[in-house]
C-alpha positions in Angstrom: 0.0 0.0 0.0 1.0 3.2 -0.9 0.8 6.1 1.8 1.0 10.1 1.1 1.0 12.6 3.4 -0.7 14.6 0.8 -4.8 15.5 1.9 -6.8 13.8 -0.4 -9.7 16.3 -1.3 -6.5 19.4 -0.7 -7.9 22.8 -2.3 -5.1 25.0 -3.8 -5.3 28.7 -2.2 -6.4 30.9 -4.3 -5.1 34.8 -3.5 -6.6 37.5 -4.6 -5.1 39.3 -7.7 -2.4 42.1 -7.2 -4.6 44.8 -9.2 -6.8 44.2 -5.7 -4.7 44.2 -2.9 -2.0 46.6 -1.8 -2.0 50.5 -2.8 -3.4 49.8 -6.6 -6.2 47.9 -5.0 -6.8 50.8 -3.0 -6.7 53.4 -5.6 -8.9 50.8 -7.9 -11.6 50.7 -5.8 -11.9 54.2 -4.2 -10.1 56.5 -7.4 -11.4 54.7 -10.6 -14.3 52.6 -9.4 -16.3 53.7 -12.4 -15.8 56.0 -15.4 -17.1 58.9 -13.4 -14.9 58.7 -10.3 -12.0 58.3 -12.8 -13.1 61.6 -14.9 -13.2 62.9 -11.1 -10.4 62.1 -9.9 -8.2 63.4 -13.1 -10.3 66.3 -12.8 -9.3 66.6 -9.5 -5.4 65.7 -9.8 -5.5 68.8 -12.3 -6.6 71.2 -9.9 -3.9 69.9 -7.8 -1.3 70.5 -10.0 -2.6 74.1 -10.7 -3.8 75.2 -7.4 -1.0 73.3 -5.0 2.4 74.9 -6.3 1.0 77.8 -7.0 -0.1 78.3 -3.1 2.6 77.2 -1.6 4.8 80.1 -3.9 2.5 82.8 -2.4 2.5 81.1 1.2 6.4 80.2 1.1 8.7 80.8 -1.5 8.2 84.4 -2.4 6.8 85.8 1.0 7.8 88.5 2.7 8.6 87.6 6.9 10.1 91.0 7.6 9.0 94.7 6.5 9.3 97.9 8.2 5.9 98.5 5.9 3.5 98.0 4.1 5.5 99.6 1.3 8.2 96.9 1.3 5.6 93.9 1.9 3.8 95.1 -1.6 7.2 94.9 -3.8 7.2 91.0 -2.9 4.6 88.6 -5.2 3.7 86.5 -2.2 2.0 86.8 1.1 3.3 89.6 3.7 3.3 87.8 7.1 5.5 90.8 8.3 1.9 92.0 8.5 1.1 89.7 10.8 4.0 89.6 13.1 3.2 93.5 13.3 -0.1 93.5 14.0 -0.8 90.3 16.2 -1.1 91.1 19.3 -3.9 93.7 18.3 -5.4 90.6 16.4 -5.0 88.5 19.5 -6.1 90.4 22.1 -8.5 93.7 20.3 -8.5 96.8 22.5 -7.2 95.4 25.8 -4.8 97.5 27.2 -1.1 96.7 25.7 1.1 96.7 28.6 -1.7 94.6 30.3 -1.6 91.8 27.6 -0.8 88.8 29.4 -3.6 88.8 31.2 -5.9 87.8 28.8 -3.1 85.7 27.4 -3.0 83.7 30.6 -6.9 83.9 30.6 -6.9 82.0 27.3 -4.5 79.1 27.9 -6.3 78.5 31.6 -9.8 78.1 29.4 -8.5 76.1 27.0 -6.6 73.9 29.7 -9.9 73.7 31.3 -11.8 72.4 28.5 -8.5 69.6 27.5 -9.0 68.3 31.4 -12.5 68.5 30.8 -12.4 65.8 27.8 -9.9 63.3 29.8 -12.6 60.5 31.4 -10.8 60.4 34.8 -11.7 63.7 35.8 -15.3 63.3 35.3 -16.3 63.2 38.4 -17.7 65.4 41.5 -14.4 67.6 41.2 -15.1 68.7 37.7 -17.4 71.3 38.5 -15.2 73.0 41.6 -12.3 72.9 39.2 -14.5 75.0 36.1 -16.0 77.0 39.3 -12.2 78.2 40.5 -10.5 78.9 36.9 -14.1 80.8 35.7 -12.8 83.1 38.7 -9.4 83.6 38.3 -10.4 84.2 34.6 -12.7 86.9 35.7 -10.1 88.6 38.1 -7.7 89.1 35.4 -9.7 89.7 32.5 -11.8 92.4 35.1 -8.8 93.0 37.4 -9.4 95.8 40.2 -8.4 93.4 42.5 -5.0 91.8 44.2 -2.8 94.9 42.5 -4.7 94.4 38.7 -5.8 97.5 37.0 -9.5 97.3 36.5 -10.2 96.6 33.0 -13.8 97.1 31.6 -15.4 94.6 29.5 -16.0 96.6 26.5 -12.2 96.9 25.9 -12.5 93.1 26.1 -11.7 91.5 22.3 -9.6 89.3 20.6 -9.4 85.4 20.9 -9.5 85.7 24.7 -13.3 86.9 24.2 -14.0 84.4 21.6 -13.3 81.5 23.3 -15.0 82.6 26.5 -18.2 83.6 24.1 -17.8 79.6 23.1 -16.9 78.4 26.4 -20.1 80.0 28.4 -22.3 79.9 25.5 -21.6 75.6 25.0 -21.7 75.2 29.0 -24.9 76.8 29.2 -26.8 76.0 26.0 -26.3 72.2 26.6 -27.9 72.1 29.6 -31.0 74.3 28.7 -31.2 72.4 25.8 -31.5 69.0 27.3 -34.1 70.4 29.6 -35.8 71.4 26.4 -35.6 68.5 24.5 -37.4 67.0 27.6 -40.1 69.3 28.0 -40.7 68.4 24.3 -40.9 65.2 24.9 -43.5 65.9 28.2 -46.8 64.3 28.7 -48.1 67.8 29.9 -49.5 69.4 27.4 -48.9 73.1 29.1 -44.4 72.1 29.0 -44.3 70.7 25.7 -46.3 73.9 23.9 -43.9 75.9 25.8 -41.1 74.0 25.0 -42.4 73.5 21.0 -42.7 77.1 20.5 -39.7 78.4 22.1 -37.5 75.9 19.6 -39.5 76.5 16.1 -39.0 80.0 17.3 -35.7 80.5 18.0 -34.7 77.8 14.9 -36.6 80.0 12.8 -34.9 83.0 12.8 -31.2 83.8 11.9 -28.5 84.4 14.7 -27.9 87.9 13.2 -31.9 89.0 14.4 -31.3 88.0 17.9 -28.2 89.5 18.2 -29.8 92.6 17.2 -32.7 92.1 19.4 -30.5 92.1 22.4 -28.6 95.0 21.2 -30.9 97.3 20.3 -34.7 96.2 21.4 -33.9 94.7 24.7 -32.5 97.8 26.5 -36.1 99.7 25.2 -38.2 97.4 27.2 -36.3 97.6 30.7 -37.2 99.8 33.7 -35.4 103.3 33.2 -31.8 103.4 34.9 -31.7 99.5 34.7 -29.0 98.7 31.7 -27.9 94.8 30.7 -24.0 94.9 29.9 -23.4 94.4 26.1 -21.5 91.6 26.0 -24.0 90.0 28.8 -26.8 90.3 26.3 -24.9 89.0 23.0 -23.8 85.6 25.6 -27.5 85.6 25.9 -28.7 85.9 22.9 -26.3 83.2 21.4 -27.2 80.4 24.7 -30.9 81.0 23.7 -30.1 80.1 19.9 -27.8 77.1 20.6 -30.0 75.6 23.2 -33.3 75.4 20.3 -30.6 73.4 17.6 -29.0 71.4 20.9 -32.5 70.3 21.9 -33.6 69.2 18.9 -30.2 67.1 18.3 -30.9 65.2 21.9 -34.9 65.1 20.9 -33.4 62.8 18.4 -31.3 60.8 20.1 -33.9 60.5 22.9 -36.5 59.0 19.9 -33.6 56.4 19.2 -34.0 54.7 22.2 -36.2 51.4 21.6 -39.2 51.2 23.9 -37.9 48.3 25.9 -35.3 50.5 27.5 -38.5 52.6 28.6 -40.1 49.4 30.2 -37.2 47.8 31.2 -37.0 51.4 33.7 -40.8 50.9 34.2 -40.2 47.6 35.6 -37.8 48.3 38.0 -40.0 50.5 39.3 -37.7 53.8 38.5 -39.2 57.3 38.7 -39.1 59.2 35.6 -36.0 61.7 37.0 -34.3 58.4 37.7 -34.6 56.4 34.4 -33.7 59.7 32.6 -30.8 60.0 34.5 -29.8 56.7 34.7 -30.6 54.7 31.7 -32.2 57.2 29.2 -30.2 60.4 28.3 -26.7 58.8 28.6 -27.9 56.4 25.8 -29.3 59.4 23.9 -26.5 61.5 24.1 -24.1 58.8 22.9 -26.3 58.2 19.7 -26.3 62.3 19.2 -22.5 62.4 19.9 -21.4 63.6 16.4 -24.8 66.0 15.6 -23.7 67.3 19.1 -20.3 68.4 18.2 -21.4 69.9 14.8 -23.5 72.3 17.1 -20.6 73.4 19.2 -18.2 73.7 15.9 -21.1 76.3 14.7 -21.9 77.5 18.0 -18.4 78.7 17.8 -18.0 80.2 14.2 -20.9 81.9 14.9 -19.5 83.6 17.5 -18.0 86.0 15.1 -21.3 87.4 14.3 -20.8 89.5 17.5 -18.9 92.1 15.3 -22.6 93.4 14.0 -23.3 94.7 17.4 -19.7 96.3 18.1 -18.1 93.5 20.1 -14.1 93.7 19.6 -14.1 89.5 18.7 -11.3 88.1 16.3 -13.4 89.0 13.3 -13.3 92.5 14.1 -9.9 93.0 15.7 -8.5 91.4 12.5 -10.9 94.3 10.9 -9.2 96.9 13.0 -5.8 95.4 11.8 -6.1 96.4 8.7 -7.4 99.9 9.1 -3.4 101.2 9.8 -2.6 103.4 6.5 1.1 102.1 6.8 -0.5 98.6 6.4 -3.1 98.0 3.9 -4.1 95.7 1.9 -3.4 92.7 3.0 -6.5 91.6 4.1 -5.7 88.3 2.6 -3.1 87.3 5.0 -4.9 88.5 8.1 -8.1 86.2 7.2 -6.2 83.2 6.5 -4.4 83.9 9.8 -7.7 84.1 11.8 -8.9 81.1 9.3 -6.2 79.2 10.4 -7.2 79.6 14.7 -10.7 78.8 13.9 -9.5 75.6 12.0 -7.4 74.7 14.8 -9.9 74.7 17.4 -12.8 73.4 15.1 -10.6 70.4 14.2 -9.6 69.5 17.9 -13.1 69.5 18.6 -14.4 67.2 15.9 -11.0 64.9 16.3 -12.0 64.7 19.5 -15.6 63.9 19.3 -14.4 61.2 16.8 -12.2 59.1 19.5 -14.7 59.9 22.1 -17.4 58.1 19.9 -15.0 55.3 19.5 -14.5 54.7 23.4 -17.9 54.9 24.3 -19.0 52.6 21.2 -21.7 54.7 20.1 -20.9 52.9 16.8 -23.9 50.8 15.4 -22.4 48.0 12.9 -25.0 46.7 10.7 
């Protein structure tokens, strides 16, 4: 008898082609996939070529990083960031006083440190809230001063980034919540709360940013008590919690509606009140569903923020404005609203780079 160490019914491996594995697999399926995508993607490569080199000559090659003026910066063919080096600490920081700078300098990197310990799991906990409650003070004494040796500063010579990202901060901190309590009350069984709760968001949804901001500015002061005056920058934070909180409740309205009913009678049957399934089993479901239509509020939330200059507030928009109104250095708004382009990007990326790995830990994915 003759033995083989052979399998008798052996099936010879079969490997995929090399057109479809590997980096021409790649570009097979996601760059030429069909005629269409491959007219695209050609079309697309072209641009490139034209659009790439040709920025990075302006940006890098031929710019100008030094000037005494605007009178050298405009003999060069690319971008004058001598501009910028000249003019960003009125950019930065608006109207506040100059000598008094690093105070809303050390404001700003205490907010954003805040709101990077905020996003770390392990601190989310009881002492969360005392830690916002102490650096939300020591903001406030040296962006106000007056106290401990600080010159007192008044709010209207606020500006800058510093006031943008507390207009963000405050305005996401606040509108959250109110919107949650919102998306609630929409969700009520009493018909008095959810009226309430249905008018005040097709409301505020249905009118632009721009209106409110103008309401607060120039209606609101005509229907208080005479001698009684709202701060300014008080009413725009207002104004812009009141219109995040509508588009944040409807966001969490949806994720609430995502829940299956058996979550609902599963809380039933344990014989939860309705505070305590909410808490407990309800809205952390729902706001892990609404996770990414979440963030794209806040990202808005805080480009919006520049609509502030309408009413006279010194934000980036308008310091970067003020920037270019020096006769010894015009016309280059160009390079100024990339430069403020570039901040908002920074901080509109962290926040949606975030939410992404956030999602991921918490598994809000749904594979199908």
């Amino acid at each position: 008898m003759i033995m083989t160490t052979e399998p008798i019914n052996a099936i010879p491996s079969r490997e995929p082609p090399a057109s479809q594995v590997g980096a021409v697999g790649w570009m097979r399926q996601n760059l030429f996939s069909s005629p269409f995508n491959s007219v695209l993607t050609f079309l697309s490569g072209w641009l490139l070529v034209i659009a790439v080199p040709a920025l990075f000559e302006w940006a890098f090659f031929q710019a100008k990083l030094t000037a005494a003026n605007g009178l050298e910066c405009h003999e060069a063919s690319g971008a004058c960031w001598a501009f910028i080096a000249e003019k960003h600490r009125l950019i930065l920081f608006g109207t506040y006083p100059f000598d008094e700078q690093w105070r809303p300098l050390v404001s700003m990197v205490l907010l954003v440190a805040m709101i990077v310990a905020s996003g770390w799991r392990r601190l989310w906990n009881i002492w969360l809230l005392p830690l916002w409650v102490v650096g939300l003070t020591v903001v406030a004494v040296l962006m106000w001063g007056g106290v401990f040796g600080l010159t007192y500063v008044e709010n209207t010579l606020w500006g800058g980034l510093p006031l943008t990202l507390i207009l963000a901060t405050f305005g996401i901190a606040l509108a959250f919540p109110f919107g949650v309590v919102l998306a609630l009350g929409r969700r009520s069984k009493l018909p008095a709360i959810k009226s309430i709760c249905v008018i005040y968001i097709e409301l505020i949804r249905g009118v632009p940013l721009i209106s409110l901001l103008f309401m607060s500015s120039v209606m609101l002061p005509l229907f208080l008590p005479e001698g009684l005056t709202i701060d300014k920058l008080l009413r725009a934070l207002i104004a812009i919690i009141l219109f995040a909180a509508a588009y944040v409740a409807e966001t969490v309205r949806g994720g609430l509606q995502a829940i299956p009913k058996g979550q609902y009678e599963g809380a039933d049957s344990l014989g939860l009140t309705y505070w305590q399934q909410t808490r407990l089993i309800i809205l952390p479901q729902a706001l892990k569903i609404v996770i990414p239509p979440l963030v794209s509020v806040f990202i808005a939330m805080f480009k919006d923020t520049s609509l502030v200059v309408i009413i006279g507030i010194f934000d980036l928009t308008l310091a970067a404005k003020a920037a270019l109104t020096d006769p010894a250095w015009q016309g280059f708004g160009v390079e100024v609203y990339v430069f403020i382009s570039a901040i908002y990007f920074v901080f509109c990326y962290s926040m949606s780079k975030y939410s992404q790995a956030l999602e991921r830990r918490l598994a809000t994915g749904h594979s199908r």
